[in-house]
N, C-alpha and C positions, 0 to 999 in steps of 0.2 A: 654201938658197933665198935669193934675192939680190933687191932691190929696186932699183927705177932713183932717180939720183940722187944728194940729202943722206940719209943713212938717219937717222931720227927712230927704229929700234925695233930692234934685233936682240939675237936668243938663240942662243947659243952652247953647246953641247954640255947643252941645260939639261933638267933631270929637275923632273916636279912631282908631288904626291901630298899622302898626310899622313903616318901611319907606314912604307906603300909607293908608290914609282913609279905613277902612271898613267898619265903618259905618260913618255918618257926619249930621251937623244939626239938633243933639238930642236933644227935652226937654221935661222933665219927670220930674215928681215930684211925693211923697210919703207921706202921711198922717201917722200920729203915728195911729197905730194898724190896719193898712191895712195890706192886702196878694198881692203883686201887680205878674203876674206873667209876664217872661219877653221870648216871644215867637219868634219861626222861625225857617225854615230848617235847615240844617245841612251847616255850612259854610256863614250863615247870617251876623255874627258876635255878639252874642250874649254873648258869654264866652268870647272875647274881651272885651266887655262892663264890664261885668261884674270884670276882670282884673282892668278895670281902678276904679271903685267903690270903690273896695275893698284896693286901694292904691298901686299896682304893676305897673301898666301901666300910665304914665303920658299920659295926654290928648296931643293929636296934638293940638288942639282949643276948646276954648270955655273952662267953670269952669265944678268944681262938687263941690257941697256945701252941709256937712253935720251936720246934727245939725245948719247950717245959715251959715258957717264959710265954705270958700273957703280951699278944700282940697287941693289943690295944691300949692298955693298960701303964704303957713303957715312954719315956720321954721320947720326941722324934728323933731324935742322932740314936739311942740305943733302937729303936724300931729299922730304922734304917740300913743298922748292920745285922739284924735280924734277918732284913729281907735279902742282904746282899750274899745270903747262904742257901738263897732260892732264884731260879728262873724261871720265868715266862715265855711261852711261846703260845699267842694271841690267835685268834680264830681268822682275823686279815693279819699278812706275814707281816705288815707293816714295816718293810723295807723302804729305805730312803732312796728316791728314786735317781738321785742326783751324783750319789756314793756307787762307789763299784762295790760287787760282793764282798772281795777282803776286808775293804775301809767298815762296809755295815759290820763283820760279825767281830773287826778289831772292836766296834766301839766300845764294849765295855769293856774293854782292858788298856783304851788310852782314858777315860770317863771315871774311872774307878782304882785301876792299880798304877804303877812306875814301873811297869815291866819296860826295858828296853827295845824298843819298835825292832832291830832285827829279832828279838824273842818274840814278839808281839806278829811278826810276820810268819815266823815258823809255827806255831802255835797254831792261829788261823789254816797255813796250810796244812798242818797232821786234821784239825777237827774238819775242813771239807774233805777230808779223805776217810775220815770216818763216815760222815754222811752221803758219799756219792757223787759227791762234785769236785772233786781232783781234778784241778787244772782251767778251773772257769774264776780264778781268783778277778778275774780284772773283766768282768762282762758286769755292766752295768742290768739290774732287776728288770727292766724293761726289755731285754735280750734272753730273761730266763721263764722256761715254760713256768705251767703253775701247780707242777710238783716241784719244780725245784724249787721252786720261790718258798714252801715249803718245807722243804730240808734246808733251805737258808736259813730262814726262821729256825730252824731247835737249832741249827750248828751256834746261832748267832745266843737263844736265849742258854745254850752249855757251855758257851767259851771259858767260862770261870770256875767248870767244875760243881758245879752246885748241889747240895746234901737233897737237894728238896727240887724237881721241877713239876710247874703246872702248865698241862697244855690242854688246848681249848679248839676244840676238834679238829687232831690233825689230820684228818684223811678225810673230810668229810669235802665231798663236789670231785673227789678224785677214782677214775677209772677202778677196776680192782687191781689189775695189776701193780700200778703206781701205789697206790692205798697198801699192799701189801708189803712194797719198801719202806714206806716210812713205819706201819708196824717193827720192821726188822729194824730200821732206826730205832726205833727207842727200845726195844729188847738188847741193844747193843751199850745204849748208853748204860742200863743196866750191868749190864754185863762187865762191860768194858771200861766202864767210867765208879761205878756204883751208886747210881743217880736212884733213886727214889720218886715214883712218880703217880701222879693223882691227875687223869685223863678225863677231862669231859666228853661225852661221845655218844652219839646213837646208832653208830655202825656197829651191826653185830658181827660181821666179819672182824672185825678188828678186836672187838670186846674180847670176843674166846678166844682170840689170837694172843694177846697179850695182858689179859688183865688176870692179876691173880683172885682179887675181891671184887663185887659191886657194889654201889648202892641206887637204890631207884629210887627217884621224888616223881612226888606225885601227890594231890589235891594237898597242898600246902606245906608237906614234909615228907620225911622219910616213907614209903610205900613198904620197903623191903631190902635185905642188904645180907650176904653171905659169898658163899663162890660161884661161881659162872652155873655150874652143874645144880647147885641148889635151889637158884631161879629160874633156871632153864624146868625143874620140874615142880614149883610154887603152883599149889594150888589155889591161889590167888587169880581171877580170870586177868585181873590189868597186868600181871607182874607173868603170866603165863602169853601174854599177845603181846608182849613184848617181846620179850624170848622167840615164840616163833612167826612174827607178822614176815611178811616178805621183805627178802633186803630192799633197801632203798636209793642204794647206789644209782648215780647217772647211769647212762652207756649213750655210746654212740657219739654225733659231733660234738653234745652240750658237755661233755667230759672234757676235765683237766687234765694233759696229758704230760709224761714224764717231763 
């Protein structure tokens, strides 16, 4: 699978797991300013993958090359500034619960750069205003609902700009409406930031909303992978009940609200 463009992400013949395979003989590739999203049931191995991408999980086989350069393969100080031209934002927002918002999304820029903390403050303040929380700088995580606690998370894993983000379901347990903002998040980081992004996710509402590519995994690899419209009509029965099973969205009180 092949991405248009400079490619920012490709895997090559790559196997992931931990004692075994769960998924094997991936290859995928990522075009700079694409949404690629990275699909499948529960247990596919998808957040594995994702694992190994984001620099946690060494591959069983086969590379991962980012920015051209074989992740694995690279001393740990050059890996490391590899990774530091990627972010994260985790499926638990994993906010520090003791930090106010500002302190959490400054961290990687007191952790990482010598930006001067009044720049380190203005900064923080433009990116919660990109993401919808202007003016809750100083509310402690335990005071924010759990949408926001998710737009905390991307504002916190984009503070630094990043060529490359991986996010690991971000709308997923959230009402539709909320779920719809944070899709607008990240069409903006795009947009706005020129971020490049590779989404884990099984919301289809979101999928067609913002993914330009997919890929589907499924019984130990790749199932199927093109644009939203070309799996949408795969005559593949598992890649076609994908496409159209019923959303699976909460509603009602067990939803996460704004």
């Amino acid at each position: 699978m092949t991405g248009g463009g400079d490619i920012v992400l490709a895997c090559r013949d790559l196997s992931v797991g931990y004692e075994r395979p769960v998924l094997e003989h991936v290859d995928l590739s990522i075009g700079r300013g694409e949404i690629v999203a990275l699909l499948g049931g529960s247990g596919c191995g998808k957040s594995t993958l994702l694992r190994t991408l984001v620099g946690l999980l060494p591959p069983l086989a086969g590379t991962v090359e980012l920015f051209g350069r074989p992740l694995y393969e690279l001393p740990l100080d050059d890996r490391n500034r590899l990774l530091a031209r990627t972010g994260t934002a985790f499926q638990q927002d994993a906010l520090f619960g003791s930090m106010t918002l500002e302190d959490n999304i400054a961290l990687p820029l007191c952790e990482l750069t010598r930006v001067p903390a009044p720049v380190v403050a203005e900064m923080v303040r433009m990116r919660l205003a990109l993401v919808g929380l202007a003016g809750l700088e100083h509310r402690l995580p335990g005071e924010l609902s759990g949408g926001q606690r998710k737009r905390a998370a991307l504002a916190r894993a984009s503070i630094l700009d990043p060529e490359l983000m991986f996010c690991d379901e971000p709308s997923a347990g959230l009402d539709p409406a909320v779920a719809a903002g944070i899709d607008e998040t990240l069409l903006q980081f795009r947009a706005v930031l020129g971020i490049t992004l590779a989404v884990v996710s099984h919301e289809l509402e979101s999928i067609r909303t913002i993914a330009d590519r997919a890929v589907l995994f499924a019984d130990g690899g790749i199932r199927a992978a093109g644009t939203i419209d070309e799996l949408s009509r795969s005559r593949d029965p598992e890649v076609f009940g994908f496409f159209h099973r019923v959303a699976e969205r909460p509603r009602g009180p067990a939803s996460i609200a704004t």
